[in-house]
C-alpha positions in Angstrom: 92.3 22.0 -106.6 91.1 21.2 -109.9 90.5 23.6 -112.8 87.2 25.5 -111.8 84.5 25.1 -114.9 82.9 28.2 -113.2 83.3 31.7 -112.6 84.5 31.7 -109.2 87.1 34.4 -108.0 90.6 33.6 -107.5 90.9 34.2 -103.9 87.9 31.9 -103.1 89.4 29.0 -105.2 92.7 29.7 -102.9 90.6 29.4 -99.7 88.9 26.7 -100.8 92.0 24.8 -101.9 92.8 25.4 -98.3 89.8 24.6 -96.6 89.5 21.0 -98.4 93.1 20.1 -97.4 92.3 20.9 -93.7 89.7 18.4 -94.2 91.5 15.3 -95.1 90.9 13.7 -91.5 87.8 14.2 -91.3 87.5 12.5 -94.7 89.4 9.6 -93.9 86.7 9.1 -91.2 84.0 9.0 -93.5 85.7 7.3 -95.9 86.4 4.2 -92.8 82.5 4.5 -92.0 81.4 4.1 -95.9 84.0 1.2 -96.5 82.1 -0.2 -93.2 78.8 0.2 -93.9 78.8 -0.7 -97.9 80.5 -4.4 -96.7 77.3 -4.4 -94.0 74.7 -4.0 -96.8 75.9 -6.0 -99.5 76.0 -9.2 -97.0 71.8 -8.7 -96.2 71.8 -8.4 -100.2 73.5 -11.8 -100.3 72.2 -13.5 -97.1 68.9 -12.3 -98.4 69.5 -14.0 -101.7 68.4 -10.9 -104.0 67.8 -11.8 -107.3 67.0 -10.5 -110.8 63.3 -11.8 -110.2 63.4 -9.2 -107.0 63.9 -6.5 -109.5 61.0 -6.9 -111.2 57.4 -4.8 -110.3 54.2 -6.5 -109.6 50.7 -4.9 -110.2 46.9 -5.2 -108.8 47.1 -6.6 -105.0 50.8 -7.5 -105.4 50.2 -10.9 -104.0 53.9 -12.8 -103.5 55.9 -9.8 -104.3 59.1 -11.1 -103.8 60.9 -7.7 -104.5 59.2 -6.2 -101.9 59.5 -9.1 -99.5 63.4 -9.0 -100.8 63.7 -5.1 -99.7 62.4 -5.6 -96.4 64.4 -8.4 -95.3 67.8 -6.5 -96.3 66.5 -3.2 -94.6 65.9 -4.7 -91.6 69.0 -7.1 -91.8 71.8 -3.8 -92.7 69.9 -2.2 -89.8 69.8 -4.5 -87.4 65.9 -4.8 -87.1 63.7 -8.0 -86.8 61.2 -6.6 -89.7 60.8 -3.8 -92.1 58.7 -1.9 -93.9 59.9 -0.7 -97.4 57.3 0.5 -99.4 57.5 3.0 -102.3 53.9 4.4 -101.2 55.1 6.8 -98.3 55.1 10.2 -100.2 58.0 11.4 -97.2 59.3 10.7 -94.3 56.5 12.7 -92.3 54.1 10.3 -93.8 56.2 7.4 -92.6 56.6 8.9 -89.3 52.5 9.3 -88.8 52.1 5.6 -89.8 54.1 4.7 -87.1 52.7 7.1 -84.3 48.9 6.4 -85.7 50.2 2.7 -86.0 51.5 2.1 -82.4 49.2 4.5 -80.0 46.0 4.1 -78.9 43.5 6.4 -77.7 44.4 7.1 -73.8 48.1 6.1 -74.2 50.6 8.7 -74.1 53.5 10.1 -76.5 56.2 11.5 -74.9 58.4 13.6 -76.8 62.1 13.5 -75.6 64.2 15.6 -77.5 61.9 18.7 -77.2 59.0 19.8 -79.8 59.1 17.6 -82.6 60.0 18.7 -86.3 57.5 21.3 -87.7 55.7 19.0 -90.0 54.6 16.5 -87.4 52.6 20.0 -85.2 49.6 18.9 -86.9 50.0 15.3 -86.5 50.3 15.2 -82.7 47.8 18.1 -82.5 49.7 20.4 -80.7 49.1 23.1 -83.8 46.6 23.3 -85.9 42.5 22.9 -85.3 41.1 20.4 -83.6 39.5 18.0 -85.5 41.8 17.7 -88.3 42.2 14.3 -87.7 45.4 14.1 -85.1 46.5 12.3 -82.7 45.3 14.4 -80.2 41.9 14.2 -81.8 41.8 10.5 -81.1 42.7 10.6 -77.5 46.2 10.3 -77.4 48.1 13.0 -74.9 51.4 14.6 -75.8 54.1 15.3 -73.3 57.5 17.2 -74.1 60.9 17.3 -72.0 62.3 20.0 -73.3 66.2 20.5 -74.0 68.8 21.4 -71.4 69.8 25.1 -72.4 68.3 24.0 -75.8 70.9 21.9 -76.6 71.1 18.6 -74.8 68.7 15.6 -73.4 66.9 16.3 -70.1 67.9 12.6 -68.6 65.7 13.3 -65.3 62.8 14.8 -67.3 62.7 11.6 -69.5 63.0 9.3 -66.9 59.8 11.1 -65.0 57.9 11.2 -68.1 58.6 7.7 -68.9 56.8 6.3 -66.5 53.1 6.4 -68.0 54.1 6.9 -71.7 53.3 4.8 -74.4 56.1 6.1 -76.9 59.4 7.7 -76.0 59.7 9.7 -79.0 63.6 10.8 -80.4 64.7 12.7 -83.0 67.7 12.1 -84.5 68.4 15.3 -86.5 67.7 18.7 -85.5 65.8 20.3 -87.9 65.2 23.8 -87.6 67.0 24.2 -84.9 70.7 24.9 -83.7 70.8 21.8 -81.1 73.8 19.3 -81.7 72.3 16.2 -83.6 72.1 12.9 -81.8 74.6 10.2 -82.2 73.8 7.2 -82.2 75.8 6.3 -78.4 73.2 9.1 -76.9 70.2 8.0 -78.6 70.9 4.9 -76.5 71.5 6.5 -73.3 67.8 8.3 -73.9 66.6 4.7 -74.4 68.1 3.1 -71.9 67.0 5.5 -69.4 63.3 6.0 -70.4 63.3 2.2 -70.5 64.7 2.1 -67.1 62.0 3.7 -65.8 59.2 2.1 -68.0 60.2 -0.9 -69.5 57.3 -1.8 -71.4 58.0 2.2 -73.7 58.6 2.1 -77.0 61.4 4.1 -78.2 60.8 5.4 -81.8 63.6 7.2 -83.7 63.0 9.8 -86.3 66.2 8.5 -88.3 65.8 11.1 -91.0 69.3 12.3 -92.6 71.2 9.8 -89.7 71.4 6.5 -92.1 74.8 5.2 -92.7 76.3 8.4 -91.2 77.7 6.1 -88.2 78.7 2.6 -88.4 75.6 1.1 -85.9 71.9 2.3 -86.2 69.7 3.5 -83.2 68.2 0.0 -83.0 71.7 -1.6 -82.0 71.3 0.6 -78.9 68.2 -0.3 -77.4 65.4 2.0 -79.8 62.7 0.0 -80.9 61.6 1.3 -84.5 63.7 3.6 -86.4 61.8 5.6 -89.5 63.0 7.6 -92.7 62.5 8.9 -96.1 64.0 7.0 -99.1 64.6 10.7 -100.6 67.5 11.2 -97.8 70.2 8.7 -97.5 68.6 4.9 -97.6 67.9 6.0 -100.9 71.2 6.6 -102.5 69.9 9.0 -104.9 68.3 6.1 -106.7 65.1 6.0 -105.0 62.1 8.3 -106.4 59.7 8.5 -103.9 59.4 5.9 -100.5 60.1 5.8 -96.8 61.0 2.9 -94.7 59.8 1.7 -91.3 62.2 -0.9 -89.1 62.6 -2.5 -86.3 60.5 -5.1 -84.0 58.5 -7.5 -86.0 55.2 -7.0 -84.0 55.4 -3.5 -84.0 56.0 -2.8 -87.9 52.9 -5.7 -88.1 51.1 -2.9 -86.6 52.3 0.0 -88.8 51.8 -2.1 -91.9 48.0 -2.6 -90.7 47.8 1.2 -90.5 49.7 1.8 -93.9 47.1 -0.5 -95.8 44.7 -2.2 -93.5 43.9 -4.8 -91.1 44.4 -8.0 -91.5 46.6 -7.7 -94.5 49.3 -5.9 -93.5 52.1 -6.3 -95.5 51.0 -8.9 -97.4 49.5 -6.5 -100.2 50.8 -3.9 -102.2 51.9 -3.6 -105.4 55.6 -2.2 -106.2 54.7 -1.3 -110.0 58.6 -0.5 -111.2 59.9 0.7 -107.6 61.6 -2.5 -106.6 65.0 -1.9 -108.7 65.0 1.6 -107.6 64.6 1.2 -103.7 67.2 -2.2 -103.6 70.2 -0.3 -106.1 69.3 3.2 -104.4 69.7 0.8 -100.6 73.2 -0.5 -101.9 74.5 2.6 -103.1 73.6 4.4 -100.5 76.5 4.0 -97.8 79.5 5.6 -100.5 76.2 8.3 -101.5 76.2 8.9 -98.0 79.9 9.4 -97.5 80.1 11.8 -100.6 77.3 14.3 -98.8 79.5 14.0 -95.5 82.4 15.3 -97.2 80.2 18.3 -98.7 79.3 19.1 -95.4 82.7 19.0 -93.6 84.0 21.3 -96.9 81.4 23.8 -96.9 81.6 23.9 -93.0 85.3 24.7 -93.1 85.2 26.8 -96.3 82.8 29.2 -94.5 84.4 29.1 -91.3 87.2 30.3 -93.4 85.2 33.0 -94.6 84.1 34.0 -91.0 80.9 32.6 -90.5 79.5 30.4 -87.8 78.9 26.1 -88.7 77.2 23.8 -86.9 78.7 21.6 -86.3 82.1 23.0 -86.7 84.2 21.5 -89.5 86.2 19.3 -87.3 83.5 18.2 -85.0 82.3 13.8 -85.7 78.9 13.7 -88.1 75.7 12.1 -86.6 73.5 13.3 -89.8 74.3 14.7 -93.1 72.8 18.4 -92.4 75.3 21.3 -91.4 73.7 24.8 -90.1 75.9 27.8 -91.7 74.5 30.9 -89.6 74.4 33.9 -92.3 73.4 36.3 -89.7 71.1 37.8 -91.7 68.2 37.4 -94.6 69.7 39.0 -97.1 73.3 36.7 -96.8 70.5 33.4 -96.4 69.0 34.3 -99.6 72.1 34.9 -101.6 73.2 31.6 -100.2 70.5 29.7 -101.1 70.1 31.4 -104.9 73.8 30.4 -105.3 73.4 27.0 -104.6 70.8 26.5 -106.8 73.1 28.2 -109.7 75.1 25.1 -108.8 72.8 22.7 -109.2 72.8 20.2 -112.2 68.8 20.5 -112.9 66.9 23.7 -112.7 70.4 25.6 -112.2 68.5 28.6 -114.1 65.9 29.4 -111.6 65.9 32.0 -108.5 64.6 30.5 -105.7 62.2 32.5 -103.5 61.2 31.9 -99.8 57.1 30.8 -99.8 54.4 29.9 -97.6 55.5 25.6 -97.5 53.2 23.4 -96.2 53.7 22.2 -92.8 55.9 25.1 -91.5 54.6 28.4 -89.8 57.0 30.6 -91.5 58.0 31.7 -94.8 61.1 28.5 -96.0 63.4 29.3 -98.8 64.5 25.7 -101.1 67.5 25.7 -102.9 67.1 22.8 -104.6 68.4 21.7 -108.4 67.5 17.8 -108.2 67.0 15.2 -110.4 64.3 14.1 -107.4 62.1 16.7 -106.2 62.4 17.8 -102.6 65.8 14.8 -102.6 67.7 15.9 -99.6 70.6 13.6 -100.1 70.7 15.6 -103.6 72.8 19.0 -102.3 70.2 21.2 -101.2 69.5 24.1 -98.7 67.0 25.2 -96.9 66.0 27.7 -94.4 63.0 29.5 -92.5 63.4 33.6 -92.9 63.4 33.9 -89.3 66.1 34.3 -86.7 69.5 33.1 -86.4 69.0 32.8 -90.6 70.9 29.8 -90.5 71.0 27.8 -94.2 70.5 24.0 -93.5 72.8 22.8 -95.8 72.5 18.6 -97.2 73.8 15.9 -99.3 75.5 16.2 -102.3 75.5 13.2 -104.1 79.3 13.2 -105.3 81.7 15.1 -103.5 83.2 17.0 -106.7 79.4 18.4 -107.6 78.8 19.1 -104.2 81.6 21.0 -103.6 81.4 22.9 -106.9 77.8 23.7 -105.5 79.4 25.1 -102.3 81.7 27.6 -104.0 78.5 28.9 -106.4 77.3 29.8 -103.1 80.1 31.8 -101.8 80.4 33.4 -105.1 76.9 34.8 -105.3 77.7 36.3 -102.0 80.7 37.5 -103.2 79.7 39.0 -106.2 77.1 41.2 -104.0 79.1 42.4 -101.9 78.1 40.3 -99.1 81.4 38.8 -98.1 85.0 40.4 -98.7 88.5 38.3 -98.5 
């Protein structure tokens, strides 16, 4: 290992030494995947015919914005969608997500949820928290079903195919979130669509692709899902990207999400991208090796703390699906120390002590350990957690490996030094 810039104890630079040479296979994975999926998107950049005019921001209506027209055409091409819908003016992936649902249903039709209750920041959107009336989906006559998790781990195949039958939407999420289930790859995502579409094949299946981007060399839509949605803050972004969220997938079905997004009849024909356009496309192409350098933070911090005697999921060795890694901490005070520690190795805002709050969207208190150039960028290394039970630390991106690593170790040491971990 290189000479350490920071004041982290001799034994943990040993173990981590260790740790990162134990992970050389799992890196030559990545490495095969990024080499993969960087060739994928620069051909829809050059099929596409990108050029410097694309780079340039329009203002007003945005009338013949070829920048945007450029982005959505090489989204939907390096995802193998028919359509997309890049635009800089979805504030996060959540927002993205409702434009879809709100997009797609109809009053009386039915969302069917198929990898268990959905991520807490789409509760209120569905209605099933929150008061009525708020404005969800639930208040405009749309039902919710849920087929909950085998042992809370893995896709109820017979429930989905029951539910299937009179829903609308056959609703997946890709990533876990706060919880401990395995994310999805990409080859089970399609054996949840092929079966709900076995039973119903009219359903739309709709993939939360959130933190899954370029993890894998094929996207959910190569396996039957119908629209795949995500945050340009996460990987499509490549650390580039400010702000924005994506939607992909069949043509007449992102016409419908771009009617919601602005309004009907105009679609995505309006909408100006001020000075977005050079972010979102150089953020898109850099995204595959960003991707691979936040993988190889995870597998390292996985196997450094598994060294140190703590739980990972998924374990060190185990094949990526997303870029998030649960360390359990088994306790608050561990979770916090974690979380402080990272953000003393963060490259903005290293000097502040992060403290869990009352976040918007979640029902418990959520600690954010997060030192980035873009606020709330989760391909930027970052950690997160609710203070509740198991006190896991969701651990993600890392935008080069060396950084995120470094950011890893400022963790461990800020246990260390407390007293919270011996070696």
């Amino acid at each position: 290992m290189a000479d350490c810039f920071f004041d982290i104890d001799e034994k943990l630079l040993a173990l981590a030494a260790e740790a990162e040479k134990e992970c050389v296979p799992m890196f030559s994975v990545i490495d095969e995947n990024a080499d993969y999926n960087g060739q994928k998107v620069l051909k829809a950049f050059i099929d596409n015919r990108v050029s410097e005019g694309c780079l340039k921001g329009t203002t007003g209506y945005g009338y013949g914005d070829i920048g945007r027209e450029a982005a959505d055409k090489v989204f939907a091409q390096a995802f193998g969608g028919e359509d997309a819908l890049v635009r800089h003016t979805f504030v996060n992936g959540t927002h993205a997500l409702s434009t879809a649902l709100f997009g797609v249903l109809r009053s009386g039709d039915v969302m069917l949820a198929c990898t268990g209750k959905p991520y807490d920041t789409l509760e209120e959107i569905i209605g099933i928290r929150g008061e009525k009336g708020n404005g969800s989906l639930a208040d405009f006559g749309v039902k919710y079903v849920q087929a909950d998790l085998v042992d809370d781990m893995y896709p109820d195949y017979d429930k989905i195919a029951e539910l299937s039958k009179t829903a609308k939407i056959a609703y997946i999420q890709r990533s876990r979130g706060y919880s401990l289930r395995p994310s999805l790859t990409v080859e089970i995502i399609g054996k949840i669509a092929k079966t709900a579409k076995a039973a119903n094949p009219d359903i739309i299946v709709m993939v939360d692709n959130c933190y899954g981007e370029f993890v894998e060399k094929q996207e959910p839509l190569s396996v039957g899902a119908d629209l795949i949605i995500g945050s340009l803050i996460k990987n499509p972004g490549g650390a580039i990207a400010s702000t924005g969220g994506y939607i992909c997938g069949r043509a007449d079905l992102v016409e419908k999400c771009a009617d919601r997004l602005t309004c009907v009849g105009m679609g995505k024909e309006i909408g100006c991208t001020l000075n977005q356009s050079r972010e979102m496309l150089l953020g898109f192409f850099l995204a595959p090796q960003v991707v691979s350098a936040a993988l190889k933070t995870s597998v390292f911090a996985c196997r450094f703390f598994e060294k140190l005697g703590f739980k990972t999921l998924p374990e060190s060795g185990e094949t990526r699906t997303d870029i998030i890694a649960s360390i359990l901490l088994e306790n608050e005070e561990n979770l916090v120390a974690f979380c402080q520690g990272i953000q003393k190795g963060s490259p903005v805002d290293s000097y502040v002590t992060p403290e869990a709050w009352d976040m918007p969207g979640y029902d418990s208190k959520v600690i954010m350990a997060a030192g980035a150039f873009t606020m709330g960028a989760s391909i930027e290394l970052s950690a997160d957690a609710p203070i509740r039970p198991p006190f896991a630390a969701w651990l993600q991106g890392g935008i080069t490996y060396p950084t995120g690593k470094a950011g890893v170790m400022t963790a461990a040491q800020e246990m260390y030094k407390r007293g919270l971990i011996s070696l």
